[in-house]
C-alpha positions in Angstrom: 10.1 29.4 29.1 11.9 27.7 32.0 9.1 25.2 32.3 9.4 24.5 28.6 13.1 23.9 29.2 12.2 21.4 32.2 9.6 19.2 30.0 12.1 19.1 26.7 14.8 17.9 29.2 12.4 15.0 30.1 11.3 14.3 26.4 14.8 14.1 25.1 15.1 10.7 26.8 12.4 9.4 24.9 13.3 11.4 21.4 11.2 14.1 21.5 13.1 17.8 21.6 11.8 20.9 21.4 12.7 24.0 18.8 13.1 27.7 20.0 11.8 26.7 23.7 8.2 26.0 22.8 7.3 23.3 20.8 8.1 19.8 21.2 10.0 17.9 18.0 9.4 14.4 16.7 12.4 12.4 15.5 11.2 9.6 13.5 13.8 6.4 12.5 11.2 5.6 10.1 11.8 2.1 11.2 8.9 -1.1 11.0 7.6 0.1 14.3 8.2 3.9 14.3 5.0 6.6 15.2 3.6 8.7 17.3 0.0 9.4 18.3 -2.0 12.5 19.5 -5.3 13.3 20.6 -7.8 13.4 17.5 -9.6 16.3 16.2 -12.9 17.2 14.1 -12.9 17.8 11.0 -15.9 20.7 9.2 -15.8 24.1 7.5 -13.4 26.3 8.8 -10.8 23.3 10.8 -7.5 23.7 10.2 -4.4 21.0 10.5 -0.9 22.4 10.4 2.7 21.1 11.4 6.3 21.4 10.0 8.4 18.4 8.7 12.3 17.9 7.1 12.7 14.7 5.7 15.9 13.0 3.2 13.5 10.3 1.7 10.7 11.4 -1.0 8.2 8.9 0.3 6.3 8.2 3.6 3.6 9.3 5.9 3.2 12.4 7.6 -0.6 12.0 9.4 -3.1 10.0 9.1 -6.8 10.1 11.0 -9.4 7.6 10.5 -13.4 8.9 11.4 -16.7 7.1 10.7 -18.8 6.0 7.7 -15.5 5.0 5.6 -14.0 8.9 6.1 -10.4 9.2 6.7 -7.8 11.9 6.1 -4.4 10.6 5.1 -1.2 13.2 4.4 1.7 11.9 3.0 5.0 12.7 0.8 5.1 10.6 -2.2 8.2 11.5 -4.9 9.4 14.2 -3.1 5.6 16.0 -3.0 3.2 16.4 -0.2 0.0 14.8 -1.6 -3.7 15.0 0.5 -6.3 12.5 0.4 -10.0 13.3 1.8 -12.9 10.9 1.9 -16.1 13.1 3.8 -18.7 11.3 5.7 -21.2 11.8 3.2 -19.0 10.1 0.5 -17.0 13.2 -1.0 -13.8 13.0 -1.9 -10.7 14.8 -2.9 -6.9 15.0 -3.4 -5.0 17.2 -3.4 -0.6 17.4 -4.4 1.7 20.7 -4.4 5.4 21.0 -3.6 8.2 19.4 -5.6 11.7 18.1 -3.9 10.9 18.6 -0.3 12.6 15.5 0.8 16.1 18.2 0.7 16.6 17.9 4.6 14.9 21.4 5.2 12.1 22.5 7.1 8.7 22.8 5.3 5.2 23.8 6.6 2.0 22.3 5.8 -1.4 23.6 6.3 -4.8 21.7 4.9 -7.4 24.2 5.4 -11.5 23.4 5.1 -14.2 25.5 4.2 -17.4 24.6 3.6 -16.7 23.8 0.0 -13.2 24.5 -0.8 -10.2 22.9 0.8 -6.8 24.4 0.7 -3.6 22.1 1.1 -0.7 24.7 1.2 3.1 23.8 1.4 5.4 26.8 2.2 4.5 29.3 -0.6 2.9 26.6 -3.3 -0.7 25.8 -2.5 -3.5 24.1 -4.4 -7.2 23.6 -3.6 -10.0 21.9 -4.7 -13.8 21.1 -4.0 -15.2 19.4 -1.4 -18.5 20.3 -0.4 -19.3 18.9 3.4 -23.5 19.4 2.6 -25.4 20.5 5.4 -24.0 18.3 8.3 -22.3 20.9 10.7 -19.7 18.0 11.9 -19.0 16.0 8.5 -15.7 14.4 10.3 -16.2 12.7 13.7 -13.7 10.6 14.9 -14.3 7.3 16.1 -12.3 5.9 18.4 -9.1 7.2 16.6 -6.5 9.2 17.2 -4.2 11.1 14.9 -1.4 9.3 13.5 1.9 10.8 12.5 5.1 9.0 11.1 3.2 5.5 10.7 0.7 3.3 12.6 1.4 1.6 15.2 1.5 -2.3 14.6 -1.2 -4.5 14.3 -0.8 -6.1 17.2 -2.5 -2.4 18.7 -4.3 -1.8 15.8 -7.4 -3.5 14.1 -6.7 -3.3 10.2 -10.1 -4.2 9.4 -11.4 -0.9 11.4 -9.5 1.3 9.3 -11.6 3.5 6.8 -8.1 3.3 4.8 -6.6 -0.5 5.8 -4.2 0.2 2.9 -1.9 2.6 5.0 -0.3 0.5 7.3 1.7 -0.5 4.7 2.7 3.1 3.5 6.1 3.7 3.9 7.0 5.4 7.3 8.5 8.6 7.6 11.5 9.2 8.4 12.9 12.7 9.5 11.3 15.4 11.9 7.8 16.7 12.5 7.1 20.0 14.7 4.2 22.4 15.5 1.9 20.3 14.9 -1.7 22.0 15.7 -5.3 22.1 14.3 -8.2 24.7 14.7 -11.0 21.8 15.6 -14.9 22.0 15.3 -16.1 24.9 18.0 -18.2 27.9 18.2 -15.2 30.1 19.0 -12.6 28.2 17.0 -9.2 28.7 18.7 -5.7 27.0 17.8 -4.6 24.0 19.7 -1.6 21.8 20.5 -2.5 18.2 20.5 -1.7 16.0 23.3 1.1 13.4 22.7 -0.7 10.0 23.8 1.9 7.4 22.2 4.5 6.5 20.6 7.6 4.2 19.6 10.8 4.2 17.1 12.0 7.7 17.9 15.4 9.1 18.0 16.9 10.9 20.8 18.6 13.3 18.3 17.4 14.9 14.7 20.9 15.1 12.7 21.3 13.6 9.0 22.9 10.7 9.0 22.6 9.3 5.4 24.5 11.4 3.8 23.8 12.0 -0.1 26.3 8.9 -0.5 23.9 6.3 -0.2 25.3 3.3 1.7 22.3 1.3 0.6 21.9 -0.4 -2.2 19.2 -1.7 -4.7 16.8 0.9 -3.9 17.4 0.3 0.1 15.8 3.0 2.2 18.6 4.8 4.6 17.0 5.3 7.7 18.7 7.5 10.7 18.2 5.9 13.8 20.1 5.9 17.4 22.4 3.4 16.5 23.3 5.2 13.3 22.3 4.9 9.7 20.4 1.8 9.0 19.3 0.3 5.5 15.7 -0.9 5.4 15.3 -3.6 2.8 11.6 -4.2 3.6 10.5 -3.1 0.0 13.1 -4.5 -1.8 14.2 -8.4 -2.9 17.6 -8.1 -1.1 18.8 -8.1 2.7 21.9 -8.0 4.7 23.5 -4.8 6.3 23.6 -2.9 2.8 20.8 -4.8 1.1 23.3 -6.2 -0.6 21.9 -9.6 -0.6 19.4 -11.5 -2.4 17.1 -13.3 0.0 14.6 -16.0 -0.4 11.4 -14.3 -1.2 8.5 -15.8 -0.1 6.7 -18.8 -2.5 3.6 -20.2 -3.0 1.9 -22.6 -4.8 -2.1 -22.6 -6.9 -3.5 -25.8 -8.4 -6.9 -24.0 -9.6 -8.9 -24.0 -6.5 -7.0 -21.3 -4.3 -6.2 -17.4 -5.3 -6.0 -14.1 -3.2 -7.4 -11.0 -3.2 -9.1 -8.3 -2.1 -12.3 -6.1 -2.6 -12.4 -2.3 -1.5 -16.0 -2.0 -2.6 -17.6 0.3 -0.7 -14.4 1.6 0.6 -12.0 3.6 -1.2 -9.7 2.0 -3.8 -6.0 2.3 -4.1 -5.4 5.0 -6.3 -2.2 6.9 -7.7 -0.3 7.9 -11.2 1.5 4.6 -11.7 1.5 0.9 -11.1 3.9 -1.3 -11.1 3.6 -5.3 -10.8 6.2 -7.6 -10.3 5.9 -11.2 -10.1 8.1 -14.6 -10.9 6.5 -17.5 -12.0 6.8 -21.4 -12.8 3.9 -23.5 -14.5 3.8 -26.7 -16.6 0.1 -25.0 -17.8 -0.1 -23.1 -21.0 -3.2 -21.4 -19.5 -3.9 -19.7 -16.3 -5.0 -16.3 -14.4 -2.1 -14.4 -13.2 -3.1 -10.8 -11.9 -5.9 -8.5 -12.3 -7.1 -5.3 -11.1 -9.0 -2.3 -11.7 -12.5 -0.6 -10.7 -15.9 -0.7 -12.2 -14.7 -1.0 -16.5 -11.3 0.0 -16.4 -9.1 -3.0 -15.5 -6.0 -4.9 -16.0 -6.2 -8.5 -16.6 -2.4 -10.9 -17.3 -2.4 -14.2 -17.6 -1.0 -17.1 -20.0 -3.1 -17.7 -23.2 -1.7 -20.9 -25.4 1.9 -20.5 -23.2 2.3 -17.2 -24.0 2.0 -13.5 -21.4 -1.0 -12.1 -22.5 -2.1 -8.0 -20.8 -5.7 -6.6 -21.1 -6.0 -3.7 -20.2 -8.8 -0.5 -20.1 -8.7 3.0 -19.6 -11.4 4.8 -20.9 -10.3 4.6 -24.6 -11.2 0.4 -25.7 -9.2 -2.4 -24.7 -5.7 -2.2 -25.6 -4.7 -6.4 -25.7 -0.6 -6.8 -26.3 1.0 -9.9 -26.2 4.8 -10.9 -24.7 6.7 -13.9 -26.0 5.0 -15.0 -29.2 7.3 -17.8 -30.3 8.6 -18.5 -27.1 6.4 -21.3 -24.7 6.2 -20.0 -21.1 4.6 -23.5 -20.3 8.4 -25.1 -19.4 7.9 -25.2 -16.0 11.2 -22.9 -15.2 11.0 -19.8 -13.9 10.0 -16.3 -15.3 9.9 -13.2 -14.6 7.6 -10.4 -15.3 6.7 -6.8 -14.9 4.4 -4.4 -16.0 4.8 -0.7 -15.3 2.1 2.0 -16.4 2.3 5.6 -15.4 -0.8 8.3 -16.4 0.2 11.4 -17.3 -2.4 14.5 -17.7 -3.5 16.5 -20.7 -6.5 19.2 -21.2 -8.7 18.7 -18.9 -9.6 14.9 -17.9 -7.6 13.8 -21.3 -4.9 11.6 -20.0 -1.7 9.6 -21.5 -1.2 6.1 -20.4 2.4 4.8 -20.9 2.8 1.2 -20.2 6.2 -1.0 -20.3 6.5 -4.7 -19.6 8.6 -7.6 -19.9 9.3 -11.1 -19.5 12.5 -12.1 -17.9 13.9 -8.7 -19.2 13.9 -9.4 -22.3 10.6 -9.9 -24.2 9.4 -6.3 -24.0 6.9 -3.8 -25.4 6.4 -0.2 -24.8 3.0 1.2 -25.6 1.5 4.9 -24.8 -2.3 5.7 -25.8 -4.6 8.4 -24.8 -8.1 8.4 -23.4 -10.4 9.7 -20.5 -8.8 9.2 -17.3 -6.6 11.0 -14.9 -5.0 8.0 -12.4 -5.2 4.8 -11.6 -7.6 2.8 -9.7 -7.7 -0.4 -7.2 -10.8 -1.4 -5.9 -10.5 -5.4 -6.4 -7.4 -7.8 -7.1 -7.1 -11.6 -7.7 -4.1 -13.2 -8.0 -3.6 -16.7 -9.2 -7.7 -16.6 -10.2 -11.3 -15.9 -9.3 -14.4 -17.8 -8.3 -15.7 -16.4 -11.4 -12.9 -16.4 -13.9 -15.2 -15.8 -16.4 -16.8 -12.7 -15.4 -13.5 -11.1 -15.4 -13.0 -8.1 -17.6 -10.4 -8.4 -20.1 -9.6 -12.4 -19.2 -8.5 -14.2 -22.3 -7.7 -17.4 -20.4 -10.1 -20.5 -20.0 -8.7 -21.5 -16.3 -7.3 -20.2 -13.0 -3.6 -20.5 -12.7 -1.6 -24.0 -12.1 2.0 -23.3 -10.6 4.3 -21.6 -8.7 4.2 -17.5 -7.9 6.7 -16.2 -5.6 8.5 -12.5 -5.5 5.2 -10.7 -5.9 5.0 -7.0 -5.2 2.2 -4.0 -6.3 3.2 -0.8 -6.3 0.8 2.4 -6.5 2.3 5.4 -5.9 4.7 5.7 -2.4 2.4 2.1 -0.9 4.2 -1.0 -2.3 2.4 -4.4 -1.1 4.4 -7.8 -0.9 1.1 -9.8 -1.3 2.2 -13.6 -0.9 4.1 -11.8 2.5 1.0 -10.4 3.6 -1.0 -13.1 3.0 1.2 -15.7 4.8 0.5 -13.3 7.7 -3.1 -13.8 8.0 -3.9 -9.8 7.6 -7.3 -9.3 6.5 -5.6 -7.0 3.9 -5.4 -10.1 1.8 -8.7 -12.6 1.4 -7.8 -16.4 0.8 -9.9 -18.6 -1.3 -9.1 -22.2 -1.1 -5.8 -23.8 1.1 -2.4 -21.6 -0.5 0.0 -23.7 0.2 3.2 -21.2 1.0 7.1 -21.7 1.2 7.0 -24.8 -0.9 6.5 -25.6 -4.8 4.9 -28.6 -5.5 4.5 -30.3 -9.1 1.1 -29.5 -10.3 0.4 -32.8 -12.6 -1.5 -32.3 -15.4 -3.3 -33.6 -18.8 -5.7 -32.6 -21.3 -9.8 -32.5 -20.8 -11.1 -35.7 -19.9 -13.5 -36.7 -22.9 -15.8 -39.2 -22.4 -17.2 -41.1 -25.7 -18.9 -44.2 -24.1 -21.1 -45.3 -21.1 -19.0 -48.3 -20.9 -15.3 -46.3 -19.8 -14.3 -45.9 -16.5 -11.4 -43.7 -15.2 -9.7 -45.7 -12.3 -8.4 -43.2 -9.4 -6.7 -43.8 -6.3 -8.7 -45.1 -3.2 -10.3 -42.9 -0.4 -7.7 -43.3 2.8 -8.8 -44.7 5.5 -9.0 -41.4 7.7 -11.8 -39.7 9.2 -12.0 -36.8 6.0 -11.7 -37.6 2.0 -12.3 -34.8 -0.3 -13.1 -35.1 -4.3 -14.0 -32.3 -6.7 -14.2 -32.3 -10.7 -15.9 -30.3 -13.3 -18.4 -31.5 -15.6 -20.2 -30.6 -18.7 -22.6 -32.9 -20.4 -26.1 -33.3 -22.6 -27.0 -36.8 -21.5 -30.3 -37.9 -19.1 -28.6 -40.7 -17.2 -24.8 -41.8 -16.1 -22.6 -42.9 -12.8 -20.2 -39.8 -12.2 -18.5 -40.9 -9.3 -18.6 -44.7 -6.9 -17.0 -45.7 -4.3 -17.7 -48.9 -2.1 -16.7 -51.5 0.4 -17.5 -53.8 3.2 -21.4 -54.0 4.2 -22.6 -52.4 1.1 -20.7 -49.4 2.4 -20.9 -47.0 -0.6 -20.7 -43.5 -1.9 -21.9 -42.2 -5.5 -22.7 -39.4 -7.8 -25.0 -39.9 -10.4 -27.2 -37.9 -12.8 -30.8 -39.2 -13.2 -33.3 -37.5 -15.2 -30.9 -34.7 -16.3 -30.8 -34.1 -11.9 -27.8 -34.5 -10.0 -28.4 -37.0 -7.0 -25.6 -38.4 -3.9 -25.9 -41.7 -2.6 -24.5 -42.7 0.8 -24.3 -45.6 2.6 -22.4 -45.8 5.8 -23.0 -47.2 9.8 -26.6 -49.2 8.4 -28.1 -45.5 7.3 -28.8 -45.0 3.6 -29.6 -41.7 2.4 -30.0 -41.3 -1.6 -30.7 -37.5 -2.3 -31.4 -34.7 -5.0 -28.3 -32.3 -5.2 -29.3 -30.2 -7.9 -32.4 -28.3 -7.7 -31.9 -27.7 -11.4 -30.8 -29.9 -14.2 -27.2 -29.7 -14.9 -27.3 -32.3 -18.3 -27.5 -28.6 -20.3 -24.3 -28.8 -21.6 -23.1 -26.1 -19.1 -19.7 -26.7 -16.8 -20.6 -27.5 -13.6 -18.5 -27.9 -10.8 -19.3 -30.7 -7.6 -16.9 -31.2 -4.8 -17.7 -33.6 -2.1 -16.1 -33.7 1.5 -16.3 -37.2 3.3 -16.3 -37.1 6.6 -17.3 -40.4 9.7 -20.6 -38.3 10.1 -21.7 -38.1 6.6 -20.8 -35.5 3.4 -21.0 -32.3 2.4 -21.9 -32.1 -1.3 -21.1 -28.5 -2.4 -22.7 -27.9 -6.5 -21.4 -24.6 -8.2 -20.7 -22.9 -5.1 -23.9 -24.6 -2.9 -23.3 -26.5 -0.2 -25.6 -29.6 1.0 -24.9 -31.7 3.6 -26.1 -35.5 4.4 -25.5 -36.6 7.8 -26.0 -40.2 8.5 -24.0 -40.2 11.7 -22.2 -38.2 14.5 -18.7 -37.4 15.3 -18.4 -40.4 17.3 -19.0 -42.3 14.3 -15.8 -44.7 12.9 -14.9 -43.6 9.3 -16.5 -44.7 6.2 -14.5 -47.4 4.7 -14.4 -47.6 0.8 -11.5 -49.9 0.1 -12.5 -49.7 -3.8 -10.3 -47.6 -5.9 -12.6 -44.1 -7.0 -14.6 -45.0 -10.0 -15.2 -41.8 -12.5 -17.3 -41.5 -15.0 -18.4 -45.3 -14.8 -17.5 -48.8 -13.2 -14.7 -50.9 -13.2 -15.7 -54.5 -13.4 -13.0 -56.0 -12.8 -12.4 -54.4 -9.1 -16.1 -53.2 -8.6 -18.2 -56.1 -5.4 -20.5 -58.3 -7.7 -23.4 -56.5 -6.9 -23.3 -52.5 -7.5 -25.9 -50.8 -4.4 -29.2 -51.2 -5.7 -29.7 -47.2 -4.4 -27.3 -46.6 -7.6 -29.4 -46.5 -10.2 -27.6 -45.9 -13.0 -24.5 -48.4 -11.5 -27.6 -51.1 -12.1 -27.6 -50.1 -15.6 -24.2 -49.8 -16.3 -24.4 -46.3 -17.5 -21.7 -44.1 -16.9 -21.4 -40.8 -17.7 -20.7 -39.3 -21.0 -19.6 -35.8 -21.4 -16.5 -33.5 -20.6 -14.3 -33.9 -16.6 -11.8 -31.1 -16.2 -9.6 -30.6 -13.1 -10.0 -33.9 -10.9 -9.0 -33.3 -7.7 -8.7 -36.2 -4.9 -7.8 -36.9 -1.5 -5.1 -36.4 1.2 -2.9 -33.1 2.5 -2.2 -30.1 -0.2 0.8 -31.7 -0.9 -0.5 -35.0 -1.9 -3.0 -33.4 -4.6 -3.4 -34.9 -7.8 -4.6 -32.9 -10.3 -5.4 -32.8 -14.3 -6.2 -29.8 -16.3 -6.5 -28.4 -19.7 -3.5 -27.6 -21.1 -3.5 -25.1 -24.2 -7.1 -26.4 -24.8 -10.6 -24.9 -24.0 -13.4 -26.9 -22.4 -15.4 -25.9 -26.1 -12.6 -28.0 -27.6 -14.1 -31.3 -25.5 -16.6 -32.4 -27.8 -18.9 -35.2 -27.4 -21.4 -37.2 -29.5 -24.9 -37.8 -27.5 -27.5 -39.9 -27.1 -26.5 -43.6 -26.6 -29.4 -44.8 -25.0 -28.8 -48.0 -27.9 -25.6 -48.6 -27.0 -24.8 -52.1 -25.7 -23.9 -51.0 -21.9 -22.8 -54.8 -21.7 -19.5 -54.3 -23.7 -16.1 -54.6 -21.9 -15.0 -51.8 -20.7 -12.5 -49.2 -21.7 -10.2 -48.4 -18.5 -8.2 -45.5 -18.4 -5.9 -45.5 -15.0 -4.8 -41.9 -14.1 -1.4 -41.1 -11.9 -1.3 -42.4 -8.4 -4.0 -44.8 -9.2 
């Protein structure tokens, strides 16, 4: 007993106590660094993990252990319950909830026991178990490399998100209160009871009394955390700061011109799951179409996005696609900002009969409430794109013809207790959050746009700005057409300098000319005159290009990095050639410049040159690319006729 009395003397320093002269006691703040680690066990039939808690706040982690092949055990109180999440080695799972209002500032215990099939999570005197067979490996849990977790994780500057089995915990809520007795029966032929070693830890207190008392000094859903310099209001999940989160701080902004989107993709892994979602975002487009927000997992989903200026939600659980509308009347296209959320919570019936009830609204105001029954139990996260997808297309539920064109900023997902602040995240870098394209964040830029670019005649032209005179130029633009022959793209100056995209016998072909080295070659290794969209962006750079068609790259090199940049001092040239500005003689490597043939078909987002900022960009607006039609076959056209300029902004 004395020697007990000796080490809790020592721990106290560091926040650690002990209780009746035996056991050592965390005190958690619960703050953005707060945890503490112990040695890890084994989990297989007949392991046990137990420990004691007291908390004033209905959400955060308890423990959390991470083993291999995607297995993980995470224990957590979310609304005031203690809830148990198992994913096995050999790809079983099972949760597990019991308890109700344990967040009362009392003690609790909690036990998770393991059989070979039956696993028991038991909170004082409630309990509830379920199945979860570990087959006939002996050791189904190993860990690897972890350690057990309690409180919170420590940050990643110590920790590797992409290791986790579970990456989506770090950004659980971290408890704050006390955790005691905290031992495990592990993996052993004589299975004994054993105290973990303490190996880390930070954010503790030195003492374990209440200070939040049940007069909230937070406001707008701040979190009241107890720490050693008193109570302390965490704003990190709300919109608001200061001492009392009584203050409405800048939230974090980005902007999308319909290349770039985030996401993520838990496939393989297991998906963020829970009874209700929430999504919150604010944002500002001059586009009546475009791809907000959409998740789900395998064919239940939940696609919103703007359809002809107006908030449109798909959504699927199990029971048909239920497609609501927000807004009708009202134009969301006004480039101001709006705000919208979308709540849905499943509640259970007989057996795996469920009630979806979902609530949303845009700018408080436009709102409908809908409930509907059908075959599910929770919900589930496996993949997320916000502000598009490479595939937009492909997209369950998606009603819009185009990624999104704007301004997002404010925008938080919340599943259960884990709320993520996704543009916040992003910005980061975490590989939580995937980047396609170049966000640009803490700034929104106008996003210029027009209608589909329809081209009638060989004998237009579309007059963009000039290539700079730097060392990289970038174009991209979307195409559809039916016809053999026409000039997409040309580019030219001094010494027959040139670069060109052209389609030739239905074929896709690049043409460059630069430092005395000409290079004309086939892009497409199909034909791309079948009336299908296809999308070609090439990069410029001193050495050569990279042509990328539909996702493919190719690259022609007719230089080296010590080479000086290509100088086209002509303005771009789209779909044809301006006489007027165009060298006397077109490059005889440019076939269809020689016959005067533009192209004829359908261009959608043009995209040239310079920084994010300097983008210009056109796009459909309320219109879908089947709207662009075009007449064919002009082969008799007179290819000798003046031509008809069209001269785009910033030209």
């Amino acid at each position: 007993m004395g020697t007990c009395w000796v080490l809790c003397t020592f721990l106290l320093v560091c926040g650690i106590s002990c209780i009746n002269g035996e056991t050592p006691l965390l005190s958690l703040q619960g703050t953005a660094n707060s945890y503490a680690a112990f040695s890890s066990l084994s989990v297989c039939p007949n392991s046990q993990l137990t420990l004691n808690f007291k908390s004033h706040l209905p959400n955060g982690l308890l423990a959390y252990m991470d083993y291999e092949n995607n297995s993980f055990i995470q224990l957590k109180l979310e609304g005031g319950a203690v809830k148990l999440r198992v994913r096995l080695s050999n790809g079983n799972t099972l949760k597990l909830s019991t308890g109700e209002n344990l967040h009362d500032w009392r003690w609790h215990k909690v036990s998770i026991s393991w059989s070979q099939k039956v696993t028991q999570l038991k909170v004082d005197n409630s309990f509830q178990t379920g199945s979860l067979d570990f087959g006939s490996t002996p050791d189904a849990m190993v860990p690897s490399n972890s350690l057990l977790y309690v409180g919170g994780l420590p940050n990643l500057k110590v920790l590797i998100l992409e290791e986790l089995s579970l990456p989506t915990v770090y950004y659980e809520p971290r408890f704050s209160g006390a955790i005691v007795n905290i031992s495990y029966i592990n993996c052993s032929s004589t299975p004994t009871i054993t105290a973990p070693e303490l190996l880390s830890y930070d954010g503790l207190r030195t003492s374990e009394d209440n200070q939040c008392t049940d007069e909230n000094i937070c406001e707008n859903e701040g979190r009241c955390l107890n720490t050693n310099n008193g109570p302390y209001c965490d704003c990190r999940y709300t919109s608001y700061g200061g001492a009392n989160c009584s203050v409405e701080r800048e939230q974090r902004i980005a902007t999308f011109s319909g290349d770039e989107y985030l996401y993520y993709n838990f496939t393989g892994m297991a998906p963020i799951t829970g009874p209700a979602e929430t999504i919150s975002l604010t944002f500002k487009t001059n586009s009546g179409e475009g791809l907000l927000f959409h998740t789900g997992d395998g064919g239940n989903y939940l696609n919103i996005g703007l359809k002809d200026a107006v908030v449109y939600i798909a959504l699927q659980m199990g029971s048909g696609e239920k497609l609501e509308y927000l807004g009708r009347g009202r134009q969301f296209d006004d480039n101001l900002w709006h705000t919208l959320f979308v709540h849905r919570n499943v509640k259970m019936l007989a057996g795996s009969q469920g009630v979806c009830e979902m609530h949303a609204s845009v700018d408080g105001s436009y709102e409908i409430s809908k409930s509907f029954a059908g075959n599910f139990h929770e919900i589930n996260s496996r993949i997320l794109f916000l502000g598009g997808a490479s595939k937009l297309k492909n997209l369950p539920g998606v009603r819009t013809v185009q990624n999104f064109h704007g301004c997002l900023k404010n925008v938080q997902y919340t599943v259960g207790s884990l709320t993520l602040h996704i543009l916040d995240i992003a910005k980061t870098g975490s590989s939580l959050i995937s980047e396609s394209g170049d966000v640009l964040y803490d700034k929104c830029v106008p996003v210029l746009q027009v209608e589909p670019i329809a081209i009638h005649s060989p004998s237009d032209v579309i007059l963009l700005e000039k290539f700079t005179a730097s060392s990289t130029n970038f174009l991209s633009v979307i195409f559809h057409t039916t016809e053999e022959k026409g000039l997409l793209v040309y580019a030219s100056g001094e010494d027959l300098s040139v670069f060109a995209l052209e389609i030739f016998d239905g074929y896709l072909y690049a043409v460059l000319n630069h430092t005395g080295v000409l290079v004309r070659e086939k892009v497409s290794d199909s034909m791309v005159n079948t009336n299908s969209e296809h999308k070609v962006s090439a990069t410029l750079k001193n050495w050569g290009v990279t042509i990328s068609l539909d996702g493919i790259p190719k690259t022609i090199r007719v230089g080296d990095v010590t080479s000086k940049a290509i100088e086209l001092t002509s303005r771009v040239s789209l779909a044809g050639l301006d006489l007027d500005s165009t060298a006397s003689s077109t490059h005889p490597a440019v076939y269809t410049a020689g016959l005067l043939q533009g192209f004829v078909g359908c261009l959608m987002e043009v995209k040239i040159n310079g920084s994010r900022t300097g983008y210009q960009i056109w796009r459909a607006k309320q219109i879908k690319m089947a709207s662009c039609v075009i007449q064919t076959s002009y082969i008799a056209k007179n290819f000798n006729s003046p031509n008809t300029k069209v001269i785009l902004p910033g030209a």
